[in-house]
C-alpha positions as CSV (number, residue, x, y, z in Angstrom):
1,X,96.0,118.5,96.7
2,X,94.3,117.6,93.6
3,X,95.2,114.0,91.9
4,X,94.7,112.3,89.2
5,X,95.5,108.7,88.9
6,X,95.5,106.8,85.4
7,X,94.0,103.5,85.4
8,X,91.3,101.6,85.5
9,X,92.2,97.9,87.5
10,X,92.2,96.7,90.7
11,X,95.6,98.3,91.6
12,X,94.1,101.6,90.8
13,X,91.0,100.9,92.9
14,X,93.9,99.7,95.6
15,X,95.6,103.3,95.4
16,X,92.1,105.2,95.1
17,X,91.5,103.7,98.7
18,X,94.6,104.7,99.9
19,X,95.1,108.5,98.6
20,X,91.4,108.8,99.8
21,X,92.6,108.8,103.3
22,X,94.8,111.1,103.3
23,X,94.1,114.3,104.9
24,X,96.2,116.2,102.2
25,X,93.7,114.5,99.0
26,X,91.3,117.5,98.2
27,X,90.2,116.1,95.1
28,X,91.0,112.4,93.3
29,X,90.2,112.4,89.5
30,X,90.5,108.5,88.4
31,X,90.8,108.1,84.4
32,X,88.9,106.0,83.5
33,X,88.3,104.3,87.0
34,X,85.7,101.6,87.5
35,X,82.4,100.4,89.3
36,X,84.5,100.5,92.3
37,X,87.0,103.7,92.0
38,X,83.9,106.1,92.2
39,X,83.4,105.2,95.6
40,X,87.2,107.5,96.1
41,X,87.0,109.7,93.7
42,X,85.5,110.8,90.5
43,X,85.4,108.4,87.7
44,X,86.7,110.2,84.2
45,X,86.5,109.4,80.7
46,X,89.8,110.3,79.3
47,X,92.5,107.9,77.1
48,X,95.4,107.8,79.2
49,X,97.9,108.0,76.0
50,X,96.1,111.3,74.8
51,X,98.5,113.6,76.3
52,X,97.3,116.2,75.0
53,X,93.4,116.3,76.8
54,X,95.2,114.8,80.0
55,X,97.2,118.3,80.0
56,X,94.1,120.4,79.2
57,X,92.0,118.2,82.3
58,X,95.3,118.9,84.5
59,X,95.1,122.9,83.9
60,X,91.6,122.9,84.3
61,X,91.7,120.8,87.7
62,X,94.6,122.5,89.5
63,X,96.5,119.0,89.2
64,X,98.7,118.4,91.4
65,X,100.4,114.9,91.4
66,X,99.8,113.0,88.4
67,X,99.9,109.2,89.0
68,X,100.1,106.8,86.1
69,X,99.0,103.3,87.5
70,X,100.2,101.1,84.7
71,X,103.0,101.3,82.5
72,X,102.0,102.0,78.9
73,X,101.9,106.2,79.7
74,X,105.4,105.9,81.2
75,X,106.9,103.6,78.6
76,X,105.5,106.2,75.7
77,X,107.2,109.3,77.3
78,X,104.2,110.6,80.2
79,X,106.7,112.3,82.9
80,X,108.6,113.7,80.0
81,X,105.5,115.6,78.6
82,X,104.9,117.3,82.0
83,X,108.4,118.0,82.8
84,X,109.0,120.1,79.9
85,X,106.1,122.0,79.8
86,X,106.3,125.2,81.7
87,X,102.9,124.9,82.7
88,X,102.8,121.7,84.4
89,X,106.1,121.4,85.3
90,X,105.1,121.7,88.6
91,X,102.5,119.0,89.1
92,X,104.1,115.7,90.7
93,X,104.3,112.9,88.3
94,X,104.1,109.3,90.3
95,X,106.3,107.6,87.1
96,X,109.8,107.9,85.5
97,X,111.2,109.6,82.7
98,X,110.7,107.7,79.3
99,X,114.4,106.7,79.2
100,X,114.0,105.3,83.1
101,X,110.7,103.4,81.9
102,X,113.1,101.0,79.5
103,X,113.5,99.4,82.7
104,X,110.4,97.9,81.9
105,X,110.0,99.0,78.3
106,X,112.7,96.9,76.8
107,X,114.0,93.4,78.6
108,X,117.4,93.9,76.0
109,X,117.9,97.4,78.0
110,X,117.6,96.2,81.7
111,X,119.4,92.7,81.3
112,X,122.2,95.4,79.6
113,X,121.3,97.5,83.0
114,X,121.8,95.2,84.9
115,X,125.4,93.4,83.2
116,X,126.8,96.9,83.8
117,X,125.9,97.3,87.5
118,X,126.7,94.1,88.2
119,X,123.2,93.2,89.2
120,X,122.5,89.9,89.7
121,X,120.2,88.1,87.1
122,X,120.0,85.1,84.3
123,X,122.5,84.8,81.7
124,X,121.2,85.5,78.4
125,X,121.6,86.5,74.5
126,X,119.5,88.6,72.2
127,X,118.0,88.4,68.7
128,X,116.4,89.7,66.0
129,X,115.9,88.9,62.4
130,X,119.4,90.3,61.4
131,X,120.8,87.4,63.2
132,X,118.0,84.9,63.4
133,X,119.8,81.9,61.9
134,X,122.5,82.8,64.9
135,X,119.6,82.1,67.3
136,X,118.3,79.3,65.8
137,X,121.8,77.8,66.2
138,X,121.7,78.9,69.8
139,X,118.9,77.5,70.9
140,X,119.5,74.0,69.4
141,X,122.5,73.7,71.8
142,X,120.5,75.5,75.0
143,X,120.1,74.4,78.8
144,X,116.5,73.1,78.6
145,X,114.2,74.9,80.0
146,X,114.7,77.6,78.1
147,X,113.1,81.4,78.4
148,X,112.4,83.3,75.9
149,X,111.2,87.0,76.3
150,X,109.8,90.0,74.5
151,X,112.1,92.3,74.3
152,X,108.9,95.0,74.0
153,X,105.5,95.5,75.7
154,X,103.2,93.0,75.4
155,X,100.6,93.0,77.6
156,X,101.7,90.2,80.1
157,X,102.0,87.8,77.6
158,X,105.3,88.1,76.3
159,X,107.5,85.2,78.5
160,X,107.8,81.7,77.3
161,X,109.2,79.0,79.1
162,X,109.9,76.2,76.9
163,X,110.3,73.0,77.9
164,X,111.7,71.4,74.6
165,X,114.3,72.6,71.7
166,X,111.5,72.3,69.2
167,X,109.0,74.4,71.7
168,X,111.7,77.1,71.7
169,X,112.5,76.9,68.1
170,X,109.0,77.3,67.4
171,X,108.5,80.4,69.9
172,X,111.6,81.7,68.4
173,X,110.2,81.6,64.6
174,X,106.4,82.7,66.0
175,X,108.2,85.8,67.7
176,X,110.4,87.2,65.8
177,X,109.3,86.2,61.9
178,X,105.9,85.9,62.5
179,X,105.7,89.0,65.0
180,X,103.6,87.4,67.0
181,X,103.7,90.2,69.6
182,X,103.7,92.8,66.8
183,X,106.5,95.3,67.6
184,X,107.1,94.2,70.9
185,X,109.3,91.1,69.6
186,X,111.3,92.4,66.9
187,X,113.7,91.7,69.3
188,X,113.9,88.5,71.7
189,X,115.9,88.2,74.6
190,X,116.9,84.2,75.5
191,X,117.4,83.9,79.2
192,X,118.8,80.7,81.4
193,X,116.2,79.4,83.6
194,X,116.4,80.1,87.1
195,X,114.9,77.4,89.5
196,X,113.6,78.9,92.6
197,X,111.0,80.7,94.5
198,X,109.4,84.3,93.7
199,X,108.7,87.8,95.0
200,X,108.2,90.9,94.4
201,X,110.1,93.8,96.0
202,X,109.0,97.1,95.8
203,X,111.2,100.7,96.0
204,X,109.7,104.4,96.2
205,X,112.7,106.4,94.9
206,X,113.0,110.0,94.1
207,X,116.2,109.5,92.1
208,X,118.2,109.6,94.9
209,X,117.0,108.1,98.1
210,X,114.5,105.8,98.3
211,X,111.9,103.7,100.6
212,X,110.9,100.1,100.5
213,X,107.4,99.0,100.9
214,X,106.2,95.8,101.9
215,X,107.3,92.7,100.0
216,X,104.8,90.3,97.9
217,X,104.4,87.2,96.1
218,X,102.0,86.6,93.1
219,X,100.3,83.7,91.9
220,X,100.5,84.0,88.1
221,X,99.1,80.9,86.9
222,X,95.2,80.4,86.4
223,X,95.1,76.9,87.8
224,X,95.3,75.6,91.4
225,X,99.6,74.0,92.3
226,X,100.7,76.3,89.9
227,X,99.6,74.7,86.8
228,X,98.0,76.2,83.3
229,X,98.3,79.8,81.7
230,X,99.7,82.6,83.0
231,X,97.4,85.2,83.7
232,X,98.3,89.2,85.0
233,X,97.6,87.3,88.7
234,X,95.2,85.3,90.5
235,X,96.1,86.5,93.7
236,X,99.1,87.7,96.4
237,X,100.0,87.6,99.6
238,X,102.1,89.5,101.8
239,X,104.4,89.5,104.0
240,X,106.5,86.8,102.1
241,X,107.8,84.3,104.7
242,X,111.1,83.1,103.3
243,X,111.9,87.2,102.6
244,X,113.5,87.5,106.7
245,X,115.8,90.3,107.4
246,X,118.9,88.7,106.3
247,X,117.7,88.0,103.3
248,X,115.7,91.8,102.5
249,X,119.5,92.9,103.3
250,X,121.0,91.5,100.5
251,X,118.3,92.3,98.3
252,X,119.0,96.1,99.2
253,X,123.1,95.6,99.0
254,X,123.5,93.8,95.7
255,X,119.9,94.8,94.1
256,X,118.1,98.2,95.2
257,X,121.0,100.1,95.8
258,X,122.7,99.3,93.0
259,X,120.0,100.0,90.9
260,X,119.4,103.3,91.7
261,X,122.9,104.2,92.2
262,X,123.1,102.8,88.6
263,X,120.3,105.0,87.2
264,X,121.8,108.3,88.7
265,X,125.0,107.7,87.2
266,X,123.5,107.1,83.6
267,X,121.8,110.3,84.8
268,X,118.7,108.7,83.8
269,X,115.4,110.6,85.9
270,X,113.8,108.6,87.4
271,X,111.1,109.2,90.6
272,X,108.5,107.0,91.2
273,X,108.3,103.1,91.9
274,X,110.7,100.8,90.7
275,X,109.4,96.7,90.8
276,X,111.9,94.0,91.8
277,X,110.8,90.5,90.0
278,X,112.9,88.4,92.1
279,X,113.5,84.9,92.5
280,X,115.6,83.2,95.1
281,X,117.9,80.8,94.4
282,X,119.7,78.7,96.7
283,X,119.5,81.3,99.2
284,X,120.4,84.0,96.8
285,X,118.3,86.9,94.7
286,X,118.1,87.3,91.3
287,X,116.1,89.9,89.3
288,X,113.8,88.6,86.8
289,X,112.6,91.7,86.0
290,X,111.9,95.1,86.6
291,X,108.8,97.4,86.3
292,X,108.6,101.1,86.4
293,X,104.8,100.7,88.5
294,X,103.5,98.9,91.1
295,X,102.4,95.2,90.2
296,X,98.7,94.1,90.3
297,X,97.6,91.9,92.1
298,X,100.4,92.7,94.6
299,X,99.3,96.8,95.2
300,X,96.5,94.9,96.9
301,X,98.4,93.5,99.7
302,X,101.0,95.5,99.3
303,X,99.2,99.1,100.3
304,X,96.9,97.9,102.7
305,X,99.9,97.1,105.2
306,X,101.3,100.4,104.5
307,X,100.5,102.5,107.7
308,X,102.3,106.0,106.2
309,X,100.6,108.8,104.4
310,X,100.3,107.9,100.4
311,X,100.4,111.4,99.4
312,X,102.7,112.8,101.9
313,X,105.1,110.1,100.4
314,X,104.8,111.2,96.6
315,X,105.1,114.4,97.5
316,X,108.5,113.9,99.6
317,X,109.3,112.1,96.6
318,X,109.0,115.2,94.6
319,X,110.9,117.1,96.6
320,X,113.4,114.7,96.8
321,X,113.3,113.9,100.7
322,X,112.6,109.9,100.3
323,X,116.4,109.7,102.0
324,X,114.9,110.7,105.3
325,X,112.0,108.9,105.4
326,X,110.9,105.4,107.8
327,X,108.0,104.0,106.0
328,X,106.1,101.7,108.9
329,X,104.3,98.5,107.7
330,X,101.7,96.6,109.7
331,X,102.3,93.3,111.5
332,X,99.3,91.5,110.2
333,X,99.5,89.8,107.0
334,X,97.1,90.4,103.7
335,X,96.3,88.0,101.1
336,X,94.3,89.2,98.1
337,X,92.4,86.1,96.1
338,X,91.2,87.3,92.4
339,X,88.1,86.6,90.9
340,X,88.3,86.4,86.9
341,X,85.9,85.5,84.1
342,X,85.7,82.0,82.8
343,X,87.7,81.6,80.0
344,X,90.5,83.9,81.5
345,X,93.3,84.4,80.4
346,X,91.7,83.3,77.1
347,X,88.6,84.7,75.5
348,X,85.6,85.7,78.2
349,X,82.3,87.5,78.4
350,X,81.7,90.4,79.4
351,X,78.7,92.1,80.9
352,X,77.7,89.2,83.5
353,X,75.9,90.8,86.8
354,X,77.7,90.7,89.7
355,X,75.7,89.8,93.5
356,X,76.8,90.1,96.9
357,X,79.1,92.6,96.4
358,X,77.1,93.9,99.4
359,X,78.4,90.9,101.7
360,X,82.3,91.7,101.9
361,X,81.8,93.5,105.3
362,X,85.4,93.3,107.2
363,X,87.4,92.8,104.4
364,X,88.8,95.1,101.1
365,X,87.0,94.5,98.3
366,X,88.8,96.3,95.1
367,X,87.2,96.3,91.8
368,X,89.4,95.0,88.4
369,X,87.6,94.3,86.0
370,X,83.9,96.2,86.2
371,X,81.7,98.9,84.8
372,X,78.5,100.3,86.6
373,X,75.0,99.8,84.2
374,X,72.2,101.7,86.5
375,X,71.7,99.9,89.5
376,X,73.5,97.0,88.1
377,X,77.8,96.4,88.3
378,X,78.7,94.3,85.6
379,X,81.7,92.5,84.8
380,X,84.4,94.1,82.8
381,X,87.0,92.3,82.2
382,X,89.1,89.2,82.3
383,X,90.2,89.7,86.4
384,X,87.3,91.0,87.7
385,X,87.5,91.3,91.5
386,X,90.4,91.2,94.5
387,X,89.2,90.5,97.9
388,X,91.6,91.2,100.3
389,X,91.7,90.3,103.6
390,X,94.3,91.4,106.9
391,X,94.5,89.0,110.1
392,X,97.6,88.1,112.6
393,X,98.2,85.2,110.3
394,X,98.2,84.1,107.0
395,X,95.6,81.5,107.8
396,X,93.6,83.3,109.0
397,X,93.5,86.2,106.0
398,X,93.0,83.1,103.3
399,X,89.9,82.3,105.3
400,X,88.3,85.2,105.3
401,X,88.9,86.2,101.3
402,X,87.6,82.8,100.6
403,X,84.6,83.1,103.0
404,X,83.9,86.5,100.9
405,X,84.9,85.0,98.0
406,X,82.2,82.7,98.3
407,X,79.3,85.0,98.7
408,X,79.9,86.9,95.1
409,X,78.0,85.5,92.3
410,X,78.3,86.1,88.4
411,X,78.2,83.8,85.7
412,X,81.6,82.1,85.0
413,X,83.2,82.9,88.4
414,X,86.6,81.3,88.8
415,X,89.2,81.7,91.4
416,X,91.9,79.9,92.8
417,X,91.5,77.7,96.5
418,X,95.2,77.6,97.0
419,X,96.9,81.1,97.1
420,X,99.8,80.9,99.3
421,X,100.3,77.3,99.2
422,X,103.4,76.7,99.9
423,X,103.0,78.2,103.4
């Protein structure tokens, strides 16, 4: 079968190493890819929103799946394009309709979602400049800390917690009057804050039934114990210890199932990956949030202890005969550490040469944020390498992603010591 996958970060890179070994991948197109992808596939030049060339490249290429890695093609309507086209109806499409992407799209249309289905997740109000003053009034009298969200895309930087009325107030105004996420908060949605502990569930579901892969957890923040900006994640680790059977159990009774169940009776389509933001509290999961992709950094502990068939999987997905399936996972666990660019998540350089990319030897070593410059690779981009690593033990994968991790070079190199701390 012929692929292409849309994307150009280190969970793209993650899925390029995993479609590559499958028997049933003739060819795997990446758009754009990076220094690392072209070591899967072939590396192409296309904008993934240009819908338009991407059809002409798929009915040149003989596409057959179509896998967009992040979720800006989804949110603007990808799956939709293909579906009612005559001539690509029939290539796969790895992604939900655009109505199934406001999952993800819009925080005011999944915390709605979710009230409906009875879907466990934070209390929380809406706003927008119609009734502004409302908010303002709102948050004056609100449980401290407060969250206030985005109800649109916005590039990972759309959640903020405050700590303070006058914090919140001031988010409120810089949001919504002062658009400081341009379109994306026009509307804001004002959540409770939930005190607990994080993961990241993932489904495959083809609408109808559905697999799980392994679970996650992220480390968001760019300093060491948690502290500082958030970033798009310094590094994962999976299996998640506290996520034991009992607990996975509930998560599929009162949030998975449900979910989808929910989806098919709005007779929304979705098929493709649905991501559980979950936090446990007291014993209990909530949903933070959804996704309509798989998360990055997580994709890169997440598919390594995969042991099916990534392809035969989207394309029982397509053929809607995910209810069947057993997906296996491996025993051992993973931990992916990130390497950004000093200044991350903040202004950075670019362009820095990269050394001893040669040295990663028996771990995974998944390009982010790169380009290739002749016989140079250069860095790209604010995250700019995931090591991952697989051993019996958690231990023992944080050593050897750190021993890698300390035999890259490139000027302003930063990563975190203390991924999976609290284990």
């Amino acid at each position: 079968m012929n692929i292409l996958l849309l994307g150009s970060g280190g969970r793209e890179a993650a899925i390029s190493w995993k479609l590559r070994q499958s028997p049933l991948c003739e060819k795997l197109f990446i758009a754009p890819g990076n220094a690392g992808t072209k070591a899967f596939g072939e590396n192409i030049p296309l904008n993934i929103l240009d819908f338009k060339t991407l059809r002409e490249f798929c009915l040149q290429q003989k596409i057959d799946i179509l896998w967009p890695g992040g979720e800006d093609s989804l949110v603007a309507g990808i799956f939709d394009f293909f579906a009612t086209d005559p001539l690509l109806a029939h290539i796969i499409v790895a992604g939900p309709s655009k109505a199934g992407a406001q999952l993800e799209g819009s925080k005011a249309f999944s915390k709605k979602f979710m009230q409906r289905h009875h879907i466990p997740t934070a209390s929380y109000r809406e706003f927008s400049k119609a009734n502004f003053e409302e908010g303002v009034e709102y948050l004056k009298t609100h449980e401290l800390p407060v969250v206030l969200k985005a109800d649109g895309l916005a590039a990972g930087k759309g959640v903020i917690i405050a700590q303070t009325t006058e914090e919140a107030l001031q988010a409120f105004q810089s949001m919504i009057q002062e658009e400081q996420f341009g379109a994306a908060s026009q509307k804001v949605v004002v959540e409770a804050f939930l005190e607990g502990i994080e993961l990241s569930v993932f489904a495959l579901t083809d609408g109808f039934g559905y697999v799980l892969l392994p679970e996650a957890k992220d480390y968001k923040r760019i300093g060491e114990g948690d502290t500082g900006l958030n970033t798009g994640g310094m590094g994962a680790i999976s299996p998640v210890p506290f996520a034991d059977d009992d607990f996975m159990e509930t998560v599929r009774e009162r949030i998975i199932e449900p979910t989808i169940k929910g989806l098919k009776k709005e007779q929304i389509p979705y098929q493709g990956f649905i991501f559980f933001g979950l936090i446990k509290v007291k014993g209990q999961p909530y949903v933070i949030e959804y996704n309509c992709r798989m998360g990055d950094p997580e994709t890169e502990v997440v598919l390594p202890r995969l042991k099916d068939d990534l392809v035969k999987l989207i394309v029982d997905m397509g053929n809607q005969e995910l209810a069947r399936r057993r997906v296996k996972h491996l025993p051992d666990a993973a931990c992916t550490v990130m390497l950004v660019s000093d200044g991350y998540p903040g202004d950075y350089e670019k362009g820095k040469p990269i050394k001893g990319l040669e040295n990663v030897q028996d771990s995974l070593l998944f390009h982010a944020g790169t380009k290739a410059s002749n016989t140079d690779v250069l860095t790209n981009g604010g995250r700019v390498l995931a090591i991952t690593s697989l051993a019996p033990t958690l231990k023992e994968a944080l050593a050897k992603s750190y021993a890698h991790a300390a035999q890259i070079e490139y000027e302003g190199n930063i990563y975190r010591r203390d991924i999976g701390w609290e284990f």
